[in-house]
VMD Tcl script that draws the C-alpha trace (Angstrom):
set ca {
  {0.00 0.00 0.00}
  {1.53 3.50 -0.59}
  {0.12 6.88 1.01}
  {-0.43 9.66 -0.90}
  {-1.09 13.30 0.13}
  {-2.98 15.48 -2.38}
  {-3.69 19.42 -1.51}
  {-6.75 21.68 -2.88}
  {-6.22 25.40 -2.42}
  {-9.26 27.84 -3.95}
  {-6.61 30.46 -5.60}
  {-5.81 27.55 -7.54}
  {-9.32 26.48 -8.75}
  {-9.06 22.96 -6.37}
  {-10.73 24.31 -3.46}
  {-14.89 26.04 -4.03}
  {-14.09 29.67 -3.88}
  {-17.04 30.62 -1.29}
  {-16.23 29.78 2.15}
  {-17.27 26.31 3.42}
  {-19.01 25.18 6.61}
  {-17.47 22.80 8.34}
  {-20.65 20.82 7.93}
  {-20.35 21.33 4.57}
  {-16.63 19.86 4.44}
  {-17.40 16.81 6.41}
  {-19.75 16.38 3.93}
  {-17.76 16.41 1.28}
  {-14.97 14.35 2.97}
  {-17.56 11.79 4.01}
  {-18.46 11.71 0.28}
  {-15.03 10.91 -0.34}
  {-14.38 8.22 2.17}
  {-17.66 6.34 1.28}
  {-16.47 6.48 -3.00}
  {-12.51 5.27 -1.71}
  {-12.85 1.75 -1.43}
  {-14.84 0.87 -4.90}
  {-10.88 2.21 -5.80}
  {-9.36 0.31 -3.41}
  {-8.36 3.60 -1.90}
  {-8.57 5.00 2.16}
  {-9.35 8.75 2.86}
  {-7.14 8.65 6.29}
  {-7.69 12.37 7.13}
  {-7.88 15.96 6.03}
  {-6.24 19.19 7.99}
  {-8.12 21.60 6.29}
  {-8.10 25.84 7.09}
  {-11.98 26.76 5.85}
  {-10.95 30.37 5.75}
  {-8.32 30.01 3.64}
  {-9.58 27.67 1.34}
  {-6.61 24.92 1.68}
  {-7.09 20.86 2.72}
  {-4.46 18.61 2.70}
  {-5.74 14.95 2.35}
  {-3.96 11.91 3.41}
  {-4.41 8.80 1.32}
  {-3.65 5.32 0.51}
  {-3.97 3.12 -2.02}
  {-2.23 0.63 -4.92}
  {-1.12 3.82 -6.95}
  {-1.71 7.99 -8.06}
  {-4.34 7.10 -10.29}
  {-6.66 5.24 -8.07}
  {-6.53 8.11 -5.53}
  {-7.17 10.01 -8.61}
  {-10.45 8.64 -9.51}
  {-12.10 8.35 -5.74}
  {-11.63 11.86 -5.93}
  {-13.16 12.52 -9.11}
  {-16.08 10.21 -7.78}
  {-17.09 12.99 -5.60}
  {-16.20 15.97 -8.04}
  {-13.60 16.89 -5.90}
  {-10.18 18.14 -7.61}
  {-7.04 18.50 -6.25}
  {-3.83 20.79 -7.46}
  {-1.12 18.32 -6.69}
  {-0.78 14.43 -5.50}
  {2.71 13.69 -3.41}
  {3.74 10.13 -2.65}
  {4.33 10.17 1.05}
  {6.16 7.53 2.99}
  {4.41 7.17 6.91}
  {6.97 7.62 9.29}
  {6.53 7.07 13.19}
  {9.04 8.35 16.01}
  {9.49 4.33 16.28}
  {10.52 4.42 12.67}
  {12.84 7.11 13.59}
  {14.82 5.74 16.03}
  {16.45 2.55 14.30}
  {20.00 3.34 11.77}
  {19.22 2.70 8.52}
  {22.15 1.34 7.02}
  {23.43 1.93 3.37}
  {22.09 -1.09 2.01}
  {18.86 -0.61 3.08}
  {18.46 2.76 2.50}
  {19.54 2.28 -1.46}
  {16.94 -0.90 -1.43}
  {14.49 1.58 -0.54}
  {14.92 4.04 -2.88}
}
mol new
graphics top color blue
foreach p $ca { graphics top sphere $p radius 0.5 }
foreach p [lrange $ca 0 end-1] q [lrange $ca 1 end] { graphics top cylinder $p $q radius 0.2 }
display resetview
């Protein structure tokens, strides 16, 4: 599985240029969580600033494109998609050594 985080931001056309409610946003990212898994995709979470008009989503699934279309199953665009590796302070505090790290690139 590989996470993805995908941003929508209203001065770039990604985001609806009136002000949401956050009613109105939970809405929408309900939407989105319900239309993920006919993609074999997870909605995870969304930090979101309503005044601004900026969310961030975080995502999983097999690949870009499937992430793609669970959001265009809800008519909900994005600006950019970013493949993310999930790292936890556990993950943090074991070496990597050079071998590993080039396998994993």
């Amino acid at each position: 599985m590989k996470y993805f985080i995908d941003t929508h931001d209203k001065t770039k056309g990604s985001f609806p240029l009136r002000q949401l409610t956050e009613a109105e946003f939970f809405a929408k990212f309900d939407g989105l969580e319900e239309a993920a898994p006919r993609f074999g995709v997870g909605a995870h979470a969304a930090h979101v600033n309503l005044k601004e008009g900026k969310a961030f989503c975080f995502m999983s699934g097999p690949d870009e494109e499937a992430v793609r279309k669970a959001h265009e199953a809800v008519d909900l665009p994005f600006d950019s998609m970013t493949e993310v590796k999930r790292i936890t302070g556990a993950d943090l505090r074991h070496p990597v050594d050079a071998q590993t790290e080039k396998a994993a690139a």
